[in-house]
N, C-alpha and C positions, 0 to 999 in steps of 0.2 A: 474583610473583603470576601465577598460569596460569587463564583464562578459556575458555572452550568456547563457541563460538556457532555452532547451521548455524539454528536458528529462533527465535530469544528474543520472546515475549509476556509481557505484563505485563497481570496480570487483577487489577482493584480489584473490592473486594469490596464488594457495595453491599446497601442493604437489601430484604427479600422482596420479591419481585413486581416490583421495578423495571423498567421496559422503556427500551430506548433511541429515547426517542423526538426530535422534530429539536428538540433543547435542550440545555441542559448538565445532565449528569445529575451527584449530589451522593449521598454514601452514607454516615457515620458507622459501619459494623460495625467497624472495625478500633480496636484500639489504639493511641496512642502509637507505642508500640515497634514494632508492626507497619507504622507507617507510615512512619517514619525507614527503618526495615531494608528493608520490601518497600520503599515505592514512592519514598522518596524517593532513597537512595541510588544511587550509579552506581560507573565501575569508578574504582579508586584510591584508596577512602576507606573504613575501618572505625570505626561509630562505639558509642560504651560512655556509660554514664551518662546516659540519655533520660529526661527531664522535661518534664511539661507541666504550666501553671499554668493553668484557664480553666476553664469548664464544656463538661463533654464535647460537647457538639453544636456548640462553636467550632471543632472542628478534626475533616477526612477527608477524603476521598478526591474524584477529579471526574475524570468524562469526559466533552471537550470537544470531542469528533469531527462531533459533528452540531451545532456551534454557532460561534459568530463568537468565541470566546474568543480562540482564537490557538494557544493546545498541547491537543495532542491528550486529555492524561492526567496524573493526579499529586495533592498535594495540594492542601487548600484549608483557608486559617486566616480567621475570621470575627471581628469587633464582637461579631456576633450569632450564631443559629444561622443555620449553610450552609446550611441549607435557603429561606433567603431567596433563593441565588443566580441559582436557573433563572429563564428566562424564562417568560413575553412580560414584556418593560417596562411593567409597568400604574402603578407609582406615582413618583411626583417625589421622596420620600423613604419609601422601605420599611423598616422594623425591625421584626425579628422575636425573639422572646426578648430578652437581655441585660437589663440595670437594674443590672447590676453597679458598683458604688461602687468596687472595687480597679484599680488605676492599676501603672505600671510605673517607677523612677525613672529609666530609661534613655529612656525616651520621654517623660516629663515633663520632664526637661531638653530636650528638644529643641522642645517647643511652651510654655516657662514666657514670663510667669503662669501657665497653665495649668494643668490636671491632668487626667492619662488615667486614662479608666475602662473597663469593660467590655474589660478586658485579656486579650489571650490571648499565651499565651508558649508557645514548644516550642524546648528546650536540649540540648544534649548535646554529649559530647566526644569527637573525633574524632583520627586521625592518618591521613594523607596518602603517598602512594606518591612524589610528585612534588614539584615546588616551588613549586605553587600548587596553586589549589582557583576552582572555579567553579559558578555553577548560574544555571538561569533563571527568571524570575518574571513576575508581573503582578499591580500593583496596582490594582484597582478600589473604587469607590467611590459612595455614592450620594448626595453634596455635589457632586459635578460635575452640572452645570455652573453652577447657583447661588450656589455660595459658592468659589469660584476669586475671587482675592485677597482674601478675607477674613480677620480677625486672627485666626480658628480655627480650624484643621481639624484631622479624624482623622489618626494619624498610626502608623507604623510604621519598622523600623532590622529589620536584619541586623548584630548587635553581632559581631563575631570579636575575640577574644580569644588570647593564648596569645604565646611567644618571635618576640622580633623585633617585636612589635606594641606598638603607645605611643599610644592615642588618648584621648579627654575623655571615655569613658563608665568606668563600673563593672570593675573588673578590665582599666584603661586600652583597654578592647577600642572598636575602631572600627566606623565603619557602612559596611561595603559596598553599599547599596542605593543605587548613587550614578545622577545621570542621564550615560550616556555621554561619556566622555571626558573629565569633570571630576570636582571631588570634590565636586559641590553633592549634596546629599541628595534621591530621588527621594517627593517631596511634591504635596500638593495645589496649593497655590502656584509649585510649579516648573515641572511636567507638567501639559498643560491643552490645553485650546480654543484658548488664545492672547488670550481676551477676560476681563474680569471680569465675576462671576457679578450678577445680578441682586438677590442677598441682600445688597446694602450692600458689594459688592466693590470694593475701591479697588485700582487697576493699583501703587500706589508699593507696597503690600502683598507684590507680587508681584516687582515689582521685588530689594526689597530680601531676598529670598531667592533671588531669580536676576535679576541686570541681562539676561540672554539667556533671560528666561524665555518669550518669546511665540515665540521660534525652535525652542522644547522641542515643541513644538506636533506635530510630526512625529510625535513619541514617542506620539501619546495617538489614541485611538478614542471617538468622541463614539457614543452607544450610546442616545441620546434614546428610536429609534424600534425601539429590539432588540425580535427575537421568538426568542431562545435566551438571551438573560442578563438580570440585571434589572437591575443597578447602569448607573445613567445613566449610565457613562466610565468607559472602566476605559486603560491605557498600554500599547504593545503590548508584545512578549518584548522583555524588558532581562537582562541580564548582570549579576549581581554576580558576583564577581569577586576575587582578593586569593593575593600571596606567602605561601610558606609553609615551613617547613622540613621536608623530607621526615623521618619516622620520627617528630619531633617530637608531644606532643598539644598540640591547639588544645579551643576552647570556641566555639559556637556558637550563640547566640540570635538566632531570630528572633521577633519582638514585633510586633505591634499591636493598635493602641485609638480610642477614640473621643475626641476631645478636652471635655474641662466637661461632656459631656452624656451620654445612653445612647441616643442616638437616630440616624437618619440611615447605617446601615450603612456599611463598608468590609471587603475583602479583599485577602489575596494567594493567589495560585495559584502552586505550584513545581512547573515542569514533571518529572513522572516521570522517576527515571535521571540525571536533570543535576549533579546537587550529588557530582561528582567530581574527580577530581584529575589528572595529566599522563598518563593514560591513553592508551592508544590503540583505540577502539572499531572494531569490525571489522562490515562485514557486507556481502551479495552482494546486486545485485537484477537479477533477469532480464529482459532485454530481448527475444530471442526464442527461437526452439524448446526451452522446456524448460516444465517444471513442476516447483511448488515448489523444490524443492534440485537436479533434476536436470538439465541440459543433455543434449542428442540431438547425435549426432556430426554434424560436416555443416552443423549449421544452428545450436547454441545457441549465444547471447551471452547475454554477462552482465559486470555492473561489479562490481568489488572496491573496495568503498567503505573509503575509510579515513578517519579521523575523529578528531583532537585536540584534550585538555582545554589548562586551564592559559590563561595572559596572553596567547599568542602572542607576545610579545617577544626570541624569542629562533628563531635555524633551528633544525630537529628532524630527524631521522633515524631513519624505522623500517627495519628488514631485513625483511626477506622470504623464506623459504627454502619448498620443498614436500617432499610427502612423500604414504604412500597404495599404494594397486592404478593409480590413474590417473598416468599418467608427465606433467609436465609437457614441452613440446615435441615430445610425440605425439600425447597423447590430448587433450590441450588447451594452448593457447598458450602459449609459455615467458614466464613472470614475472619479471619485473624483480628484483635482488637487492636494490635499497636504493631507497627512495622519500624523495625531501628536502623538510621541507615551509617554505619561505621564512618569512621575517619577517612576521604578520599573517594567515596563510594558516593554515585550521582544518583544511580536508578535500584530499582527492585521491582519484584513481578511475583503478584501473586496470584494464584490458579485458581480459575475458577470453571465447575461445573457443575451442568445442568442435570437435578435428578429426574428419576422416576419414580412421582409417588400415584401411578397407575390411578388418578385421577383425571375424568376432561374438565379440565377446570376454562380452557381458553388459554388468551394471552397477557399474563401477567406483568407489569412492571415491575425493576428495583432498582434501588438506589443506595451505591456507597456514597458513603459520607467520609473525604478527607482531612483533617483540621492536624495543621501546624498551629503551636503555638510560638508567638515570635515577641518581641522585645515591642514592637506596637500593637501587641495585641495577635488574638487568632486569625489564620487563612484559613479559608475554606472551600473546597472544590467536590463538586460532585461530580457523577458517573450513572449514566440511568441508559438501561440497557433491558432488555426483555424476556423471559422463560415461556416458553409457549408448549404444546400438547403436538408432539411428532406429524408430520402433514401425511392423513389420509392417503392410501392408496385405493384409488379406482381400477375394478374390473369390469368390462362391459365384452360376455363372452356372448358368442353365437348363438341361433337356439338349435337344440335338440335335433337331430335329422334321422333319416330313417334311408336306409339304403335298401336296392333289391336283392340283391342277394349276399351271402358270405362273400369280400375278398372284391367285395365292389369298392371303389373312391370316394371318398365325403373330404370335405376341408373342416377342419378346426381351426380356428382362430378366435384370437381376442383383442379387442382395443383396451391398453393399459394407460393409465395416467395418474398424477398426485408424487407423492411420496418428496423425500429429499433426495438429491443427489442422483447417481446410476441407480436403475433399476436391476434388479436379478428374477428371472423368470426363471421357473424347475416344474419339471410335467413330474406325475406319479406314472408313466405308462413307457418311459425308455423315449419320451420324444427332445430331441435336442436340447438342451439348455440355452434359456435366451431368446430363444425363436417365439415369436407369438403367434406362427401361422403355420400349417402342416399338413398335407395329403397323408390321411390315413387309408388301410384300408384292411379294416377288422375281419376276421372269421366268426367273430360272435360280438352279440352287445356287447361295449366298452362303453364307459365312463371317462372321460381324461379332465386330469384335476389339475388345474393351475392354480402353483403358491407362487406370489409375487413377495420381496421381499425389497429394502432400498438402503443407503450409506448408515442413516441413520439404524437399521434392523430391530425396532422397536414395535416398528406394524407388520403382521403378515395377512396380505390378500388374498382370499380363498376362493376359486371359480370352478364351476364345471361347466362341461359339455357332454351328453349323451349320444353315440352312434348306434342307432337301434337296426339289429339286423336280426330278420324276419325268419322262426323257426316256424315252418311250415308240419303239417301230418306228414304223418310216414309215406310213404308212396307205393300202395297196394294194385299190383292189377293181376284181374281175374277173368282167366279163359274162358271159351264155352267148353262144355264137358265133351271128352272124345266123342269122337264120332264116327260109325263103320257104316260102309260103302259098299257095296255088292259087287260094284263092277271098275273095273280099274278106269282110271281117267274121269270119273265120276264127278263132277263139282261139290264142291263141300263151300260153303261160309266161315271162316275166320273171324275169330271177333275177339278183340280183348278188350276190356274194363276198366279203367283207370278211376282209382279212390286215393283221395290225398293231394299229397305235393302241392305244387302251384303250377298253374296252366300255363299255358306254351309247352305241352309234351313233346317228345320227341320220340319216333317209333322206329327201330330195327326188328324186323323178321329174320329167322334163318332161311339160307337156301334161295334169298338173294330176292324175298317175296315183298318186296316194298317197304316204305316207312308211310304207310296209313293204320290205324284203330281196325281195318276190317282188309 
């Protein structure tokens, strides 16, 4: 199986005008079929023969991003209509829709006397890449926290069926919906508060579906006071979970219902993508100098996420090989050939960054290559992400100016742009750091030199500007030569000479004899 990944998004489809607002948003447009295939599915599992038992607004779609649910995205199977689900928590028991009479015998076994009603069922059947299969959920409810150890709650199974499988339901298929690391059944009376409810709830109740049932207690989110969900408790992300035989099909029912009554809502949520098999999910997330898919040489990092399905029971081995225009142990760090992921161990992340081999080469592609090898043969998932040449910093400085004299005003200034990231501006001349504009005002030609630098610091932008100020001649002035008079009171001429300087003089006489040349 060959997978392609450099941007995977997953868009549920919801109904007109919905906005995402800070709650869990719910959307029925979709199908059945669309819902297994789009949203529920993940890699290593193709499934055929999709049936759903229920009335259509039990079962769709949920994004959980602006709320306390727990997963992001995926579906959601109802008692009633999902539209009950959003929040605020306004009532102690909300039901919406249902009245349904039809019951499931898979889940009626499991809460007999009883009978479930208001049943929703969504089946199909599958085969497997791998030797097992997993997916994650969340059941919620709106009997918590009142009727925790009582003799009836709503109740739901994950039946899996198919070779190799021997359990007590219908088509001997078993219940994966178990609470971790046992095989008790993840239930009202299991997963809880850790208290019994105030509805007549007796602790032996609870007990006797789990001796370790107030220890479950970890498992659950008391949701009294939600203002994104409405179900009063819901458990956080649990695992089911379950061996399989690669190639083989299997059968897959997931059921629930309300127990004797049609009241009092319950769900589950599967998180989008999860219900796969020994897969190896691939994907990159950037830590610094780059954007989206691309790393800047110099400066980008980034983890190569890697991620496995399946029990975790056993060590796993993916290879690793590259390929591409980007050389790895050039243009970016050499990759590890084989990543081992121990007993127990889901993910690993290996580092990767972008070099400097002070060439402009452009923007280069590459591509890891992940390959499990598995009991049907190899998976394979790629990763193709891009090394590119640091982005260009532009300077576009002022031109040159000339003042009239020393100690006169001019402005400097420059318009910056390019680079990654914040920009850092540094004058050579004591002018502010960062400032791109500044009243100067020189005693002599000055030069001011702007280094622009950015996140990445792999470019530095060099600019100037000249303040040219005007050194004029000396400023020579020259009398008329003495002059004698015979008689007192005598008029004489006055004259002086002026060579040099720059025009506009200014003249003082002693003796208070005016400011004219003569």
């Amino acid at each position: 199986m060959l997978r392609w990944r450099s941007l995977h998004a997953l868009v549920l489809a919801l109904w007109t005008g919905c906005s995402l607002s800070a709650q869990l948003v719910v959307g029925t447009a979709l199908t059945p079929a669309q819902v297994v295939q789009g949203v529920l599915l993940g890699p290593g599992v193709t499934a055929s023969n999709i049936q759903f038992l229920g009335d259509p607004d039990q079962l769709g779609t949920f994004i959980g991003v602006n709320s306390n649910i727990g997963l992001d995205s995926g579906m959601v199977m109802c008692t009633g209509d999902i539209n009950v689900a959003p929040g605020p928590n306004m009532q102690g028991g909300a039901t919406l829709g249902g009245g349904n009479q039809t019951g499931d015998p898979d889940l009626d076994a499991i809460i007999a006397p009883y009978f479930s009603r208001d049943r929703a069922v969504l089946e199909f059947d599958f085969i497997a890449t791998g030797d097992s299969v997993r997916f994650t959920f969340i059941f919620a409810s709106e009997e918590y926290n009142e009727y925790v150890c009582t003799a009836k709650n709503d109740v739901f199974g994950f039946f899996l069926s198919g070779p190799g499988i021997n359990g007590p339901f219908l088509n001997n298929a078993e219940n994966i919906a178990l609470v971790p690391g046992t095989s008790v059944p993840v239930q009202i009376n299991t997963v809880n508060i850790g208290a019994a409810g105030s509805a007549g709830g007796n602790p032996a109740n609870c007990a006797a579906a789990d001796p370790n049932w107030q220890a479950n207690s970890v498992y659950f989110v008391d949701n009294a006071n939600g203002a994104t969900v409405e179900f009063d408790g819901f458990t956080v992300p649990l695992v089911a979970a379950a061996q399989v035989i690669c190639g083989q099909q299997y059968h897959i029912k997931l059921a629930i219902a309300d127990a004797d009554d049609t009241v009092f809502d319950s769900a589950v949520f599967i998180e989008a993508g999860s219900f796969q098999s020994n897969a190896i999910d691939v994907s990159t997330q950037i830590l610094a100098g780059g954007v989206d898919s691309v790393l800047y040489e110099g400066c980008g990092e980034a983890e190569l996420i890697l991620v496995r399905a399946g029990l975790l029971q056993t060590e796993d081995t993916v290879f690793l090989s590259t390929s591409g225009q980007a050389v790895a142990g050039t243009d970016y760090s050499a990759i590890l050939s084989e990543v081992v992921f121990p007993v127990g161990v889901d993910s690993a992340i290996v580092p990767i960054s972008a070099l400097q081999d002070g060439l402009p080469e452009g923007i280069e592609q590459a591509i890891i290559t992940a390959i499990t090898q598995g009991d049907c043969g190899a998976d394979t998932a790629l990763i193709v992400f891009y090394v590119d040449d640091a982005p260009a910093i532009d300077i576009l400085m002022a031109a040159d100016t000339m003042v009239a004299c020393p100690g006169d005003s001019a402005l400097v200034q420059a318009s910056v742009s390019g680079g990654f990231g914040m920009r850092q501006l540094s004058w050579n001349t004591g002018l502010a750091a960062g400032d791109n504009a500044a009243w100067v005002s020189p005693a002599q030609t000055t030069t001011y030199v702007l280094s622009v630098t950015d996140d990445c610091g792999q470019v530095t932008a060099v600019d100037s500007m000249t303040v040219t100020v005007p050194e004029p001649d000396p400023l020579v002035i020259t009398a008329i030569p003495d002059t004698l008079v015979f008689c007192p009171e005598s008029p004489v001429l006055l004259e002086a000479v002026v060579q040099g300087g720059t025009p506009g003089f200014q003249y003082a006489w002693s003796n208070g004899l005016g400011n004219a040349p003569t």
